[in-house]
KEMARGU-38835 format. One line per 5 residues: their letters; for each residue y, z, x of N, C-alpha, C, O. Coordinates in steps of 0.001 Angstrom, whole numbers. Layout:
% KEMARGU-38835
a) Y Z X Y Z X Y Z X Y Z X ~ ...
This chain:
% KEMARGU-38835
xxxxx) 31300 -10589 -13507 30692 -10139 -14748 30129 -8729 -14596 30468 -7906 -15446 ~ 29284 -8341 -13584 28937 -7363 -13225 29897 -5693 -13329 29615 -4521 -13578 ~ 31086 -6463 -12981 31968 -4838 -13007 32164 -5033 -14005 31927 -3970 -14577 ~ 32599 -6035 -15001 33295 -5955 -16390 32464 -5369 -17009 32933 -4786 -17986 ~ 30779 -5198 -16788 29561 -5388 -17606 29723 -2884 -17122 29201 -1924 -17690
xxxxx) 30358 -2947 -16310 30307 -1696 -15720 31328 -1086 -16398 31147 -27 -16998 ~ 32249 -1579 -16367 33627 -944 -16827 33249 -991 -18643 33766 40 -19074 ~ 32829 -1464 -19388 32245 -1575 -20540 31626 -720 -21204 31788 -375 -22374 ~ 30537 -196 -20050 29548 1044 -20007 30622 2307 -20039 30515 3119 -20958 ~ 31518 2451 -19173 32706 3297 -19245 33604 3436 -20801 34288 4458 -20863
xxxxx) 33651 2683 -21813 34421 2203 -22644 35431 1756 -22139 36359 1960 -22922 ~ 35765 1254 -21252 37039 603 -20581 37392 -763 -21313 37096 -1835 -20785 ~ 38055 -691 -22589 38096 -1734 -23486 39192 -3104 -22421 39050 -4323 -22515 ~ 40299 -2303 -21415 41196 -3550 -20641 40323 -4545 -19717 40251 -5773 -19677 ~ 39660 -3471 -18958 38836 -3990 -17335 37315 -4424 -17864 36413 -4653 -17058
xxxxx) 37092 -4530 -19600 35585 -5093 -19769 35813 -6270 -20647 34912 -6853 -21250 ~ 37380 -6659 -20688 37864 -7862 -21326 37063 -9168 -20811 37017 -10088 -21627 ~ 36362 -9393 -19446 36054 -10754 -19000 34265 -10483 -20150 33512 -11343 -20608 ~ 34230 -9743 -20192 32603 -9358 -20129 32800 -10103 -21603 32311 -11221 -21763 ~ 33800 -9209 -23070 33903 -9053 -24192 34383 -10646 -24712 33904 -11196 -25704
xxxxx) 35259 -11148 -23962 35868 -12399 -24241 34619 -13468 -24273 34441 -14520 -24886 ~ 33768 -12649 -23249 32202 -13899 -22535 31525 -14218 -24023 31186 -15365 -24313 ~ 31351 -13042 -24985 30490 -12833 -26150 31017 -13125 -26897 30737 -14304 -27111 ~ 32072 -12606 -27885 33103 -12390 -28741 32662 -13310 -29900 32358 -12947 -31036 ~ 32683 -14612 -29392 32432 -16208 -30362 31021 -15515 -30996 30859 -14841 -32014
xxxxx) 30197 -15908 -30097 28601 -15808 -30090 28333 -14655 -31226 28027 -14943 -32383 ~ 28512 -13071 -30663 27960 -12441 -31815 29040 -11986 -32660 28720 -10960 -33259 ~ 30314 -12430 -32941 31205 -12520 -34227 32029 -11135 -33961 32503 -10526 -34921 ~ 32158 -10737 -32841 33148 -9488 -32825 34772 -9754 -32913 35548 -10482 -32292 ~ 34890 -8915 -33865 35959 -8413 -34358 36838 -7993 -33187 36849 -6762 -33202
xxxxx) 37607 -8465 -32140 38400 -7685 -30920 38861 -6415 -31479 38449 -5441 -30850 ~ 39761 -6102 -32701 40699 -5069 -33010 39854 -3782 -33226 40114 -2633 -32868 ~ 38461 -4403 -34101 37517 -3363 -34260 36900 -2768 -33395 36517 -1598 -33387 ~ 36712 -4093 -32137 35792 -3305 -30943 37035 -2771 -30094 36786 -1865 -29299 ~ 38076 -3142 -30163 38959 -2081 -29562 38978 -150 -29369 38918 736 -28516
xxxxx) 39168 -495 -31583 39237 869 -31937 37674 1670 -31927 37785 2886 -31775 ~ 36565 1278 -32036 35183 1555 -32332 35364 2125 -30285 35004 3301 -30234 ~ 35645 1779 -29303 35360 1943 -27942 36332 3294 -28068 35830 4258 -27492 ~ 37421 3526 -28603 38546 4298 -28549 37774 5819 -28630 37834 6766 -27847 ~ 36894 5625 -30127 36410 6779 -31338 35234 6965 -30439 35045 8095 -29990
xxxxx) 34288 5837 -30067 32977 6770 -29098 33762 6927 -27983 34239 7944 -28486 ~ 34177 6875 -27220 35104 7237 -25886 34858 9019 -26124 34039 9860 -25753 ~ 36470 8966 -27221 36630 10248 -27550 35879 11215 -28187 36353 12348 -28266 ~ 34132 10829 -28942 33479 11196 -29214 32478 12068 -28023 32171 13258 -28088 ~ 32035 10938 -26789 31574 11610 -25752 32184 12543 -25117 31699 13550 -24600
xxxxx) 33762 12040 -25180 34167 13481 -23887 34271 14306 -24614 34375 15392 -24044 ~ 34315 14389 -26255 34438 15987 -26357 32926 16384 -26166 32725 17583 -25972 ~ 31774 15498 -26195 30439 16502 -25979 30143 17205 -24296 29651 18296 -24007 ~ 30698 16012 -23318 30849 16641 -21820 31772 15296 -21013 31736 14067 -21081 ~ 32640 16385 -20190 33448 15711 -19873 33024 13839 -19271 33933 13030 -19459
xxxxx) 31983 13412 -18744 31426 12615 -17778 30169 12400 -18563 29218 13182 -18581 ~ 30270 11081 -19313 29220 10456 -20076 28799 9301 -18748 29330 8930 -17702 ~ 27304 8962 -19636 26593 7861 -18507 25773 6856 -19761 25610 6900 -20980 ~ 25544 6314 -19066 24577 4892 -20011 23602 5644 -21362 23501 5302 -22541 ~ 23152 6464 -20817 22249 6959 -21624 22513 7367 -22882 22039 7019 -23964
xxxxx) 23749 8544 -22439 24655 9002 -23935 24898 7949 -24628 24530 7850 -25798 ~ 25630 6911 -23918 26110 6082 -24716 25231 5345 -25723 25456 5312 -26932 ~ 24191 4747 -25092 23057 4236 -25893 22533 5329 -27359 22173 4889 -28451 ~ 22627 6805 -26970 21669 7208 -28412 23190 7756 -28886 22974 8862 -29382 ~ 24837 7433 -28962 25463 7831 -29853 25849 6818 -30101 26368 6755 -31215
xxxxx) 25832 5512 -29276 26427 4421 -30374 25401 3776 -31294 24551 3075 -30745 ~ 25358 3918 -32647 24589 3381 -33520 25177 1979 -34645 26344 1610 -34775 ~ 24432 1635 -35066 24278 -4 -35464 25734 244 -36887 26723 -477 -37020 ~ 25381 1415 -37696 26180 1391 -38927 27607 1892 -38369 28512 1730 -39187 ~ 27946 2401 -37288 28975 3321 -37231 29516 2395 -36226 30221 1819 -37054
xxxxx) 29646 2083 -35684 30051 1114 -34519 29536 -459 -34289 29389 -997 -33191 ~ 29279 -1109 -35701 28657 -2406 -34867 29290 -3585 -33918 28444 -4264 -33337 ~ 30379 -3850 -33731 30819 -5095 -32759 30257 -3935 -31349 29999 -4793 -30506 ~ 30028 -2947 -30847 30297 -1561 -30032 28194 -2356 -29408 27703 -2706 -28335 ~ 27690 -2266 -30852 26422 -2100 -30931 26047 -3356 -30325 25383 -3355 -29288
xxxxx) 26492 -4657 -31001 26186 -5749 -30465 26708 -6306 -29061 26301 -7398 -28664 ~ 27556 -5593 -28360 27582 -5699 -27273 27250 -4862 -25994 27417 -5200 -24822 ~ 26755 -3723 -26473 25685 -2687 -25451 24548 -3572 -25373 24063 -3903 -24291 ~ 24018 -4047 -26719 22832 -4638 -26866 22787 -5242 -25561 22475 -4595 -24560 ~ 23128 -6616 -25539 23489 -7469 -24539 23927 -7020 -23296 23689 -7616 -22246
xxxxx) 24773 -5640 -23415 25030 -5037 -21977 23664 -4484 -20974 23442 -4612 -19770 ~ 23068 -3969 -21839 21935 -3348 -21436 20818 -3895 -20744 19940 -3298 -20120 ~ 21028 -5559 -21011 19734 -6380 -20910 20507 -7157 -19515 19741 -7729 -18739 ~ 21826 -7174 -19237 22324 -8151 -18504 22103 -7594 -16984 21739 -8417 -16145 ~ 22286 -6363 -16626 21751 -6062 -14912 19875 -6057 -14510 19254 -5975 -13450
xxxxx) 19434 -6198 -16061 18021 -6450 -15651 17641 -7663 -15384 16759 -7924 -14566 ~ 18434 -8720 -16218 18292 -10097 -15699 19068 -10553 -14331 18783 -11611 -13771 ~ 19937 -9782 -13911 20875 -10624 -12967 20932 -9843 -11783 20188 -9887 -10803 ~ 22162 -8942 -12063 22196 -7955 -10810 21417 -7169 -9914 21515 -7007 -8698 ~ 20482 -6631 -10910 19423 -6057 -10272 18396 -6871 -9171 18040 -6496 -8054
xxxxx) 18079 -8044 -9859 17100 -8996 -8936 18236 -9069 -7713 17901 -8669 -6598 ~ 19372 -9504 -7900 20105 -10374 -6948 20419 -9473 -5962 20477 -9937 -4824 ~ 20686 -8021 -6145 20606 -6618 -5119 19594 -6814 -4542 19679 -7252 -3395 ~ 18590 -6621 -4989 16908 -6561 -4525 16623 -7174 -3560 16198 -6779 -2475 ~ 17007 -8867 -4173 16259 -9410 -2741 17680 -9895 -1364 17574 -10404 -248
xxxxx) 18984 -9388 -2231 19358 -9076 -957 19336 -8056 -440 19850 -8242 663 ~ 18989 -6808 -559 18532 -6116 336 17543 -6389 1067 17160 -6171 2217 ~ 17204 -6925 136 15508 -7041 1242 15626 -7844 2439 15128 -7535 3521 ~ 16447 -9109 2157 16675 -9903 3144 17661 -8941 4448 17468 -9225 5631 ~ 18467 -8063 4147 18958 -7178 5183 18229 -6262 6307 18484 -5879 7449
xxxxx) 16982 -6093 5176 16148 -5105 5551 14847 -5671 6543 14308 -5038 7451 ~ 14577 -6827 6153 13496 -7527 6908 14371 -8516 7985 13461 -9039 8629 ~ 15589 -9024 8497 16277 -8797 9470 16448 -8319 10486 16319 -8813 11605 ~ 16896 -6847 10039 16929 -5581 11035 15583 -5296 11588 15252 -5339 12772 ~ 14873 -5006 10581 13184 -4273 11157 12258 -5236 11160 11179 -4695 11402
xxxxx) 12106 -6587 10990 10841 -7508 11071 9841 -6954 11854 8725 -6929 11334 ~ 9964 -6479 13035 9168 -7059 13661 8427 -5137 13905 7249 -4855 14124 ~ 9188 -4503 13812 9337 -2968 14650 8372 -2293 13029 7864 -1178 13154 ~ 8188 -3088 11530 7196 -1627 10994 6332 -1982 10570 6008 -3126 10889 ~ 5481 -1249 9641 4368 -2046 8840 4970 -2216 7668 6195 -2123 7596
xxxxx) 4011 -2556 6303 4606 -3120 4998 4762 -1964 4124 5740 -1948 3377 ~ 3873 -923 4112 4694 125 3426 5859 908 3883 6461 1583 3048 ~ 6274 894 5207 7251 1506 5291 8436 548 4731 9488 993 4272 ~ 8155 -660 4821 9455 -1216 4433 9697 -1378 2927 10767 -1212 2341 ~ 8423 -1759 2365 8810 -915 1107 9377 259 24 9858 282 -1109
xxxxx) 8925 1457 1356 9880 2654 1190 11405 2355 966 12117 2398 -36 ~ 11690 1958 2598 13026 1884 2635 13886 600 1892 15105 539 1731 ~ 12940 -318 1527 13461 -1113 215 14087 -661 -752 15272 -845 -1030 ~ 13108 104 -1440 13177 838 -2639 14480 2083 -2567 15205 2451 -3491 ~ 14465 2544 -1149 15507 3499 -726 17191 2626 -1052 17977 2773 -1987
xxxxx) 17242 1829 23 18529 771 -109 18350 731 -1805 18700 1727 -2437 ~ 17733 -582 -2598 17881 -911 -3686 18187 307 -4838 18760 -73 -5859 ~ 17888 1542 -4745 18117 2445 -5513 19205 3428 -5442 19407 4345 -6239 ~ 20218 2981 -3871 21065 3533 -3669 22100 4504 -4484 22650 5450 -3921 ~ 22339 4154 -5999 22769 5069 -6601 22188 5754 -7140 22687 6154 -8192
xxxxx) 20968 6225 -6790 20429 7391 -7160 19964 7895 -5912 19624 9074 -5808 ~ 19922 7121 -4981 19797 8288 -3303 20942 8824 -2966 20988 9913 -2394 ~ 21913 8191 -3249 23009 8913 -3196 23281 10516 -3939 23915 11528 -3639 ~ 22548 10143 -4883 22602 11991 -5191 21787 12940 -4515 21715 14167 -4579 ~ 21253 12163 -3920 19886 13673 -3304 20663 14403 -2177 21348 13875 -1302
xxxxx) 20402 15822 -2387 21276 16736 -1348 20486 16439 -58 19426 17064 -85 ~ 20679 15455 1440 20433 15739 2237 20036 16701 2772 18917 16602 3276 ~ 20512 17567 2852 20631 18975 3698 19243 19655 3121 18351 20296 3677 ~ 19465 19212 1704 17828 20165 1103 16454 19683 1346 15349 20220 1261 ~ 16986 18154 1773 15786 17341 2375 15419 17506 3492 14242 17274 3764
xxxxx) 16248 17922 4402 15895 18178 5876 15597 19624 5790 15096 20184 6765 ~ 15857 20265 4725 15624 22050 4718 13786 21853 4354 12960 22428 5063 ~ 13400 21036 3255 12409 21267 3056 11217 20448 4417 10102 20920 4639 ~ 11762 19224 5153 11042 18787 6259 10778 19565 7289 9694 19545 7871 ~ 11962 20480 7668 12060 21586 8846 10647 22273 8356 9784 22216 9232
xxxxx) 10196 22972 7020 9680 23837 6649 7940 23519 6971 7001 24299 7133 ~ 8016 22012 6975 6231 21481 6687 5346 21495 7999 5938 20912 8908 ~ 4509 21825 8252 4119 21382 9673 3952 20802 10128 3621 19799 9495 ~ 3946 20663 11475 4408 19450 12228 2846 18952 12685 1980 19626 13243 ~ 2799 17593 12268 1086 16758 12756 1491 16396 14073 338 16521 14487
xxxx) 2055 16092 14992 2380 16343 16313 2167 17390 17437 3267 17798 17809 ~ 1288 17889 18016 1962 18552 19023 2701 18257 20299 2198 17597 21209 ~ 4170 18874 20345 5065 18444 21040 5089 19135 22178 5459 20253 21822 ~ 4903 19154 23455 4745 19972 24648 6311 19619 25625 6497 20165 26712
């Protein structure tokens, strides 16, 4: 459910079929409409920038102009807060308190909790600028 729930976010009307088929009954979507409605915002975002994300999508798809589109973001939006997200979480955590039990205290592992679990957004941070700005700070050590 999770990738379909991903590929969806993409407008990927083929690869978000398990997600769309899941709802369809429930909130009364139209397949042909939510076909073409995914087609028109698709092609709506890339002409504003090439590489849309959740966010765009949320303030251009609106209720009158797209609704089968609308009623299933709705529901998209709410489904990694109930599921995926927890189920990452505390398996990371369980990875994380594994490896280091015994070797930190509780805020550090909270750090690096929060580090793992947020992985797609640590993934963007430029390393290099992180170790540029650590090199720079002074060092509470003196090293002889």
């Amino acid at each position: 459910m999770a990738s379909a729930v991903d590929n969806f976010f993409s407008l990927d009307f083929e690869e978000s079929q398990y997600f769309i088929n899941h709802y369809k009954d429930l909130l009364n979507i139209e397949i042909k409409s939510l076909m073409a409605e995914m087609i028109v915002a698709q092609n709506s975002l890339k002409t504003l920038n090439q590489k849309f994300d959740i966010q765009d999508l949320k303030k251009s798809v609106e209720k009158h102009v797209y609704p089968n589109l609308y009623k299933l973001l709705q529901v998209a939006l709410t489904l990694p807060i109930s599921s995926a997200t927890w189920e990452r979480s505390f398996s990371a955590l369980r990875k994380i308190k594994t490896w280091l039990r015994v070797s930190m205290g509780q805020e550090r592992m909270t750090d690096l909790s929060i580090l793992y679990i947020e992985k797609d957004l640590t993934n963007k941070i430029d390393t290099k600028e992180v170790i540029r700005i650590f090199a720079q700070t002074e060092r509470r050590i003196m090293l002889e």
